[in-house]
N, CA, C and O of each residue as an XYZ file, in Angstrom:
440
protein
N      25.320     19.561    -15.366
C      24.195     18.930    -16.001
C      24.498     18.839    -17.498
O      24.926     19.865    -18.026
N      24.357     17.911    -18.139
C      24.508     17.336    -19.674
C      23.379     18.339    -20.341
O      22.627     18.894    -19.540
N      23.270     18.509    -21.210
C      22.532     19.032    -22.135
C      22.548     19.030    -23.735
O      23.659     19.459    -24.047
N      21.911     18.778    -24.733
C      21.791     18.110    -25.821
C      21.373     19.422    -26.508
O      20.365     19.995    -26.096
N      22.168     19.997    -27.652
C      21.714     21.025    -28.020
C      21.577     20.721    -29.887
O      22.594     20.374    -30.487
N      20.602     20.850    -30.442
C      20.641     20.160    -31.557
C      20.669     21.485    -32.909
O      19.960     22.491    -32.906
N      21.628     21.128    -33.907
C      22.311     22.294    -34.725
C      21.966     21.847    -36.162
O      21.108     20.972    -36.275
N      22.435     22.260    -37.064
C      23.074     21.866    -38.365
C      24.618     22.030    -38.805
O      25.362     22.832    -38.240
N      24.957     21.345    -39.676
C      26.126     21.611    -39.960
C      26.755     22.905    -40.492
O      27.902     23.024    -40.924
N      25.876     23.793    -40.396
C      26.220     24.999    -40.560
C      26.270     25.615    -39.453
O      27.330     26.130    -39.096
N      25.227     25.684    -38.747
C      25.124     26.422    -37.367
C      26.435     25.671    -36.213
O      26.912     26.065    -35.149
N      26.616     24.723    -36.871
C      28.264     23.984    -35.883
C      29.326     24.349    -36.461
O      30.208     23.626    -35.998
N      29.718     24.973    -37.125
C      30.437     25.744    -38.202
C      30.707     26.819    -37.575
O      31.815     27.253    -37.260
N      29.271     27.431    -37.319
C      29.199     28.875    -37.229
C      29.674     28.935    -35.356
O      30.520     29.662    -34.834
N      28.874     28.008    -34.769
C      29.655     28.294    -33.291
C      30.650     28.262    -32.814
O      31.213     29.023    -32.026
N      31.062     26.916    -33.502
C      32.987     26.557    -33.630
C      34.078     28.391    -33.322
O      34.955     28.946    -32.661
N      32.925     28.552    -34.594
C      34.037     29.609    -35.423
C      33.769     30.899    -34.255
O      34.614     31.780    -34.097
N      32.016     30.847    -33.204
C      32.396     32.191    -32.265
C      32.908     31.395    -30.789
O      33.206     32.001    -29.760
N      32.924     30.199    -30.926
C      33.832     29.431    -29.570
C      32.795     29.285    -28.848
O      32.933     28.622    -27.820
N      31.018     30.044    -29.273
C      29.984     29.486    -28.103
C      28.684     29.536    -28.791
O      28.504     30.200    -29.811
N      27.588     28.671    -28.093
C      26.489     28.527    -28.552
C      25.398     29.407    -27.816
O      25.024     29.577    -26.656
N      25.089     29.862    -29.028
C      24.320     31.424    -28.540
C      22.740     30.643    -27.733
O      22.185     29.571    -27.972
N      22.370     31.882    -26.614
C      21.307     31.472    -25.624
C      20.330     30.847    -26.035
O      19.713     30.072    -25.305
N      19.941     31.125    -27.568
C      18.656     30.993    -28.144
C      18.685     29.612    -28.550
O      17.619     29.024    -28.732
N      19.851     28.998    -28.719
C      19.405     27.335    -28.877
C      18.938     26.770    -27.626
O      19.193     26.736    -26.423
N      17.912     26.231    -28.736
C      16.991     24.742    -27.562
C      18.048     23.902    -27.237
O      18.943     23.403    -27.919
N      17.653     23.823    -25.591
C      18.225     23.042    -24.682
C      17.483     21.671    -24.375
O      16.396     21.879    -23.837
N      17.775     20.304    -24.573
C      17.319     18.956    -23.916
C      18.387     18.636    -22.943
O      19.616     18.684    -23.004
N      17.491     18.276    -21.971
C      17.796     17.639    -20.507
C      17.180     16.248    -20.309
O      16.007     16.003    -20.589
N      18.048     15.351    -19.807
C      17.288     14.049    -19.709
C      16.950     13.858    -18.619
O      17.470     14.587    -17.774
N      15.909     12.778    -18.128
C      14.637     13.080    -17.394
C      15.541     12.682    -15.406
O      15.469     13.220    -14.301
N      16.206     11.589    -15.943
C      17.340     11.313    -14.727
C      18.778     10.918    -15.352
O      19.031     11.174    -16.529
N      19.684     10.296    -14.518
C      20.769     10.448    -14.795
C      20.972      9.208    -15.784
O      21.664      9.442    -16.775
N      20.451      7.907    -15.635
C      20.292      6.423    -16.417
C      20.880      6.937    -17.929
O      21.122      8.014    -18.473
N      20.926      6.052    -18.134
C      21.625      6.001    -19.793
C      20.338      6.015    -20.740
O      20.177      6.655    -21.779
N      19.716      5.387    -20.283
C      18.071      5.532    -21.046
C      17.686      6.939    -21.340
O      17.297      7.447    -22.391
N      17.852      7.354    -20.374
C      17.175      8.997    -20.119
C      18.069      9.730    -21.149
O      17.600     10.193    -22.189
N      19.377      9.814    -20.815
C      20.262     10.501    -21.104
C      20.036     10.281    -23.219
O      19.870     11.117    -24.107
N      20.147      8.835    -23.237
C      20.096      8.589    -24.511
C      18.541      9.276    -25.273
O      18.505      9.687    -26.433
N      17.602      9.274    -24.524
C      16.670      9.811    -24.827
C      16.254     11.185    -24.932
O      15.148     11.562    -25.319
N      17.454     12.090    -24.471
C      17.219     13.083    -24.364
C      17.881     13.625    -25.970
O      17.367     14.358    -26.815
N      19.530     12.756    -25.951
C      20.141     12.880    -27.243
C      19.185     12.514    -28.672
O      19.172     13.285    -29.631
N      18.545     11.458    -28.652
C      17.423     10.989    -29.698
C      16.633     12.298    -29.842
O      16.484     12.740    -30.981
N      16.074     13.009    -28.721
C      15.220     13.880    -28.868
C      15.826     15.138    -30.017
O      15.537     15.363    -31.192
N      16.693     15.734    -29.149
C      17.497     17.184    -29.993
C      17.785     16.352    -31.487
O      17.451     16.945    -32.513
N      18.415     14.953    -31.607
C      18.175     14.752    -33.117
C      16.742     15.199    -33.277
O      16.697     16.414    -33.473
N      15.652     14.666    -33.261
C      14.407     14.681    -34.289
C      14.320     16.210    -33.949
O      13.207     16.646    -34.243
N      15.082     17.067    -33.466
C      14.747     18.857    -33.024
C      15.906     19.264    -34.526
O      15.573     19.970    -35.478
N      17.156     18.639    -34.358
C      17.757     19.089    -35.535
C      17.547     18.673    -36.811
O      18.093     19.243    -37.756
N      16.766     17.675    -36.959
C      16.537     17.653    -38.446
C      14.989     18.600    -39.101
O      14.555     18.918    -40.208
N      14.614     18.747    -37.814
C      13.457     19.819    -38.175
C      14.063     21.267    -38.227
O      13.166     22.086    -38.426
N      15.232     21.802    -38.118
C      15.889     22.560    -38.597
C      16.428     22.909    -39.762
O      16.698     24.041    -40.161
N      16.657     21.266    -40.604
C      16.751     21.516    -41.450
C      16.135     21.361    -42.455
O      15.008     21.796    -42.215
N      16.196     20.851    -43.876
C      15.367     20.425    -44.830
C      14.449     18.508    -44.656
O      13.368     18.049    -45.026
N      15.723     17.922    -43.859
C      15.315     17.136    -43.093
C      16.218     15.547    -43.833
O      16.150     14.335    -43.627
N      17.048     16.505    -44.786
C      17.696     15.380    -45.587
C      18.759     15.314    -45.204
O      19.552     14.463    -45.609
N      19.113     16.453    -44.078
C      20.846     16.901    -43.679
C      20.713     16.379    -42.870
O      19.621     16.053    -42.404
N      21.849     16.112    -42.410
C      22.335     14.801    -41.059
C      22.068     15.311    -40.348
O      22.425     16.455    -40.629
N      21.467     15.312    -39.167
C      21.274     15.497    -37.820
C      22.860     15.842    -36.891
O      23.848     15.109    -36.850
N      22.678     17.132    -36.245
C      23.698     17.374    -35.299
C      23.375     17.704    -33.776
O      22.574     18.603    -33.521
N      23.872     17.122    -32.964
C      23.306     17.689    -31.931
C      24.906     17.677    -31.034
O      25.715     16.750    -30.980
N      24.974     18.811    -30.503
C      25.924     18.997    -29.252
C      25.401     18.960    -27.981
O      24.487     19.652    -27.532
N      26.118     18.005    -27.368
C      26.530     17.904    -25.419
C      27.341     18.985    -25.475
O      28.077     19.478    -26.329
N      26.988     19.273    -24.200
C      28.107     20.102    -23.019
C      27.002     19.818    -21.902
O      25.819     19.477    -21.886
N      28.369     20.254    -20.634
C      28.191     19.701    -19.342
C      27.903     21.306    -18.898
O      29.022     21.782    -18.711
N      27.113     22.107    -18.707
C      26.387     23.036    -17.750
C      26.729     23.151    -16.423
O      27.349     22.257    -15.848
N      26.247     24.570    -15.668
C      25.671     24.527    -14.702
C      24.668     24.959    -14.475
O      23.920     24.673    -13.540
N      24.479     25.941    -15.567
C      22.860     26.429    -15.542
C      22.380     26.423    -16.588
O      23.191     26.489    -17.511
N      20.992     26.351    -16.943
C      20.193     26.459    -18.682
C      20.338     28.070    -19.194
O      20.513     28.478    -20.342
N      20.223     28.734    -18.104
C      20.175     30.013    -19.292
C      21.509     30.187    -19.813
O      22.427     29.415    -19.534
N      21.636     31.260    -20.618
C      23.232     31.578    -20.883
C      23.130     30.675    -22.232
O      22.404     29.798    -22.699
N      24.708     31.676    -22.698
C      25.070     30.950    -23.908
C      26.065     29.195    -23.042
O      26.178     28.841    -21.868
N      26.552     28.586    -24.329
C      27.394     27.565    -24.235
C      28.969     27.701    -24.591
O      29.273     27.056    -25.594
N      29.830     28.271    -24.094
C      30.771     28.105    -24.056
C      31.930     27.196    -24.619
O      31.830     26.278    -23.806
N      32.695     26.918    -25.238
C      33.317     26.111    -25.916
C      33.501     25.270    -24.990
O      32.867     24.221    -25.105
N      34.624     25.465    -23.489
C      35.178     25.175    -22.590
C      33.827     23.768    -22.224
O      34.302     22.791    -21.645
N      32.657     23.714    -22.466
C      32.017     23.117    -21.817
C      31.173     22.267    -22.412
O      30.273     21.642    -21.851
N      31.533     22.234    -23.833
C      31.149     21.348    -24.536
C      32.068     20.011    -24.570
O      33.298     20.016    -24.598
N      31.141     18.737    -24.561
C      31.539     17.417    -23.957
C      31.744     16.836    -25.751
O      32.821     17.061    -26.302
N      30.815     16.234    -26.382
C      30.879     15.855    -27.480
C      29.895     16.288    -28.730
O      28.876     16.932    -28.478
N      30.165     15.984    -29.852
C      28.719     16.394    -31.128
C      28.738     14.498    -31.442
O      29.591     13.611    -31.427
N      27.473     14.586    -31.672
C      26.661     13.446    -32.328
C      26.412     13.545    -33.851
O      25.390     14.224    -33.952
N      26.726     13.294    -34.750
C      25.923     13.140    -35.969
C      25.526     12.081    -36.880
O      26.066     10.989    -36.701
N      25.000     12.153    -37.471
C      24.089     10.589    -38.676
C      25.800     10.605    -39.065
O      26.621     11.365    -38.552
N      26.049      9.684    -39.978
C      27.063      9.024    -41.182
C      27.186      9.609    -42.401
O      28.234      9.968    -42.940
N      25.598      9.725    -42.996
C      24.783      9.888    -44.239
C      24.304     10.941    -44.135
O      24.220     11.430    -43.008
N      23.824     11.656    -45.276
C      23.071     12.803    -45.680
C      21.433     11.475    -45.891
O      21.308     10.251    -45.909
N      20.688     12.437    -45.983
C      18.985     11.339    -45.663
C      19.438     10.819    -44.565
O      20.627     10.544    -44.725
N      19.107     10.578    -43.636
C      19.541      9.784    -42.703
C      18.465      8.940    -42.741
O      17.675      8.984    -43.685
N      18.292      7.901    -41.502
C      17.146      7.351    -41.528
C      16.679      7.822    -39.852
O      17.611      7.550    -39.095
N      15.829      8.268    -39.325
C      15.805      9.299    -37.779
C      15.719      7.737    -36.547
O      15.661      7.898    -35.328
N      15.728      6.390    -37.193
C      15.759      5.384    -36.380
C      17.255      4.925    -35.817
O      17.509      4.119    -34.922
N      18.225      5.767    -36.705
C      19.692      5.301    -36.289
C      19.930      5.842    -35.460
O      19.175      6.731    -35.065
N      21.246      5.501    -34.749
C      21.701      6.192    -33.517
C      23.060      7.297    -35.008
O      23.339      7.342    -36.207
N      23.348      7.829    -33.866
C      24.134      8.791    -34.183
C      25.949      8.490    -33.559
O      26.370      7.989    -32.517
N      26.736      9.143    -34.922
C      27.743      8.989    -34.687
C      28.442      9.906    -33.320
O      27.847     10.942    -33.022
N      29.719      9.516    -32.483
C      29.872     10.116    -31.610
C      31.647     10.837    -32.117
O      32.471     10.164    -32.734
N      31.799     11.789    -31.823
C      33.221     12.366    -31.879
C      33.040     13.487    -30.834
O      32.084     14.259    -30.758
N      34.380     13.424    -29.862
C      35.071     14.366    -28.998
C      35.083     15.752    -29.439
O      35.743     15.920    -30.465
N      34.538     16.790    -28.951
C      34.422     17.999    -29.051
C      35.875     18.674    -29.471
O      35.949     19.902    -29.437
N      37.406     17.647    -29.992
C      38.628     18.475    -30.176
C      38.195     18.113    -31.413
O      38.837     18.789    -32.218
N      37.179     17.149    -32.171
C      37.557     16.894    -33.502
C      36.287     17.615    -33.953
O      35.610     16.902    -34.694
N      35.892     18.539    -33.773
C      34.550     19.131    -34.571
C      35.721     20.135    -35.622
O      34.820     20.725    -36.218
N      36.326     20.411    -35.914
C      37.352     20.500    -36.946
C      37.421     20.217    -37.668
O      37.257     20.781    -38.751
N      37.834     18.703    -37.311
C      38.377     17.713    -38.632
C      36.750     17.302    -39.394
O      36.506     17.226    -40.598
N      35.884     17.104    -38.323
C      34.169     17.115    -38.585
C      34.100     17.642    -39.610
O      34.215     17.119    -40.719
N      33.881     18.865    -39.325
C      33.418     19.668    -40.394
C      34.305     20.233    -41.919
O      33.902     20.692    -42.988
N      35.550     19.951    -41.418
C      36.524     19.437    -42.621
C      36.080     18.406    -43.212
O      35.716     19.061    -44.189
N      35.776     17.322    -43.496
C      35.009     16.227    -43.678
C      33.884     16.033    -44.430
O      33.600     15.459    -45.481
N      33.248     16.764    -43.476
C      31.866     16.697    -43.743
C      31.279     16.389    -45.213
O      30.062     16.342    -45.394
């Protein structure tokens, strides 16, 4: 099962660096499998991560593919991170997509 877990660029930093995402992050699930859903579930954990932050920091949210909700997240099972472009973002954009090998160079970047 996909799951949308929405961070900051610090807290993606910080998981990177323990290889898993601790139990206590909020989990989004989309409602069926459709791309609608799915996309809607990702839209959601954005407007969850920018209320994490001050609200001017880009929005982050991590996929991984599950088998169950409880539990931490595992590196091994993370699919991709989403983030804005921009610092302010505007919360109507979609979000950028990069492969879970480049949250690295990501946050090198950043």
């Amino acid at each position: 099962m996909r799951v949308y877990l929405p961070l900051t660029f610090q807290r993606l930093a910080d998981v990177a660096a323990a290889g898993s995402v601790p139990a206590d992050v909020e989990k989004f699930v989309a409602e069926d499998e459709s791309e609608e859903a799915e996309y809607a579930a990702l839209m959601t954990a954005a407007d969850a991560s920018a209320q994490l932050s001050s609200g001017s920091e880009r929005r982050v949210v991590l996929a991984a593919d599950v088998v169950e909700m409880e539990g931490g997240v595992p590196r091994t099972m993370w699919a991709s991170v989403h983030v804005d472009l921009d610092d302010d973002p505007d919360p109507d954009d979609d979000l950028a997509w990069y492969a879970s090998q480049e949250i690295t160079d990501l946050l090198a970047g950043r």
